[in-house]
C-alpha positions, 0 to 999 in steps of 0.5 A: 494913096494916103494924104495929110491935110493940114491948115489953119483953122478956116482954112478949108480942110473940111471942104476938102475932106468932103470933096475927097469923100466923093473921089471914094477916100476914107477920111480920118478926122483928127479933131473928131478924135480929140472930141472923143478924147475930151470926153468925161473919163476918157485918157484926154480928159483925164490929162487935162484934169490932172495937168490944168485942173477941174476948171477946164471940165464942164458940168458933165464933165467934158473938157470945155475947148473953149476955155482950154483954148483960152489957156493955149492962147496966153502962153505959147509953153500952154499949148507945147504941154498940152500938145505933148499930152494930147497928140500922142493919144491922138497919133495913136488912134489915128495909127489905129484907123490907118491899119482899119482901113488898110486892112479892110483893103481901103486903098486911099485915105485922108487925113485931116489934122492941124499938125503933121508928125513927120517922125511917126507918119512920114514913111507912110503918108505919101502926100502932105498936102497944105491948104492955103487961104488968106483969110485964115485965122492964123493963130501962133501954135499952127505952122506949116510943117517942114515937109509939103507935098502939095498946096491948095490954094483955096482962095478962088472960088469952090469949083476952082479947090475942087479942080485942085483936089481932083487934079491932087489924086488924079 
């Protein structure tokens, strides 16, 4: 079974990767890979510089999130751009790690992401489970994608999500 998380920041999606890790999944990270990426000399940090300017880089070099969040939050035609640099450098490696996992006969992964592709991802992710919780911090470029499986309301109390994550992948 392979499931795309996805949900607001302070959601609870990490939470749920970890209770997903105990059921035996492999879990790919996405924003782990945007990490690597914003890495001096790496293809994200190398975007960013070209596209938004050496402002954005720390003094070793790194992209600095802070700031470039910053950016994305004055205008929405920000974050659209740095999306179309970013996330197909990101949808590839998380292409890569898929076939890893597969090949290593890892029968079932999660994925844990802020944004689902359904052109690229959709035949093979078999659930796109959205976590719900109202307390979120609910920012203008996060919005529930138009295919969801599932949603885990994760607004009662940690043994009620993981009932929920367990009852998911039954």
């Amino acid at each position: 079974m392979i499931i795309w998380l996805i949900g607001a920041q302070g959601s609870g999606k990490s939470l749920v990767m970890e209770m997903l890790k105990e059921k035996d999944f492999s879990c790919i990270y996405a924003d782990k890979i945007v990490h690597q990426l914003y890495r001096s000399g790496n293809d994200g940090e190398i975007l960013v510089r070209k596209n938004f300017g050496e402002r954005f880089l720390n003094k070793q070099g790194n992209v600095c999130r802070t700031k470039l969040k910053k950016l994305a939050l004055e205008n929405i035609k920000n974050i659209e751009k740095l999306n179309m640099l970013i996330h197909p450098l990101v949808y590839t490696k998380i292409s890569m790690l898929l076939d890893e996992c597969l090949a290593g006969d890892k029968q079932n992964i999660a994925i844990e992401a802020v944004y689902f592709d359904e052109k690229k991802f959709g035949k093979i992710v078999d659930k796109v489970v959205w976590i719900d919780r109202k307390n979120d911090k609910k920012e203008f470029f996060i919005k529930k994608p138009s295919r969801v499986d599932d949603i885990l309301d994760n607004n009662g109390s940690i043994a009620d999500l993981k009932k929920s994550v367990y009852y998911l992948v039954r």
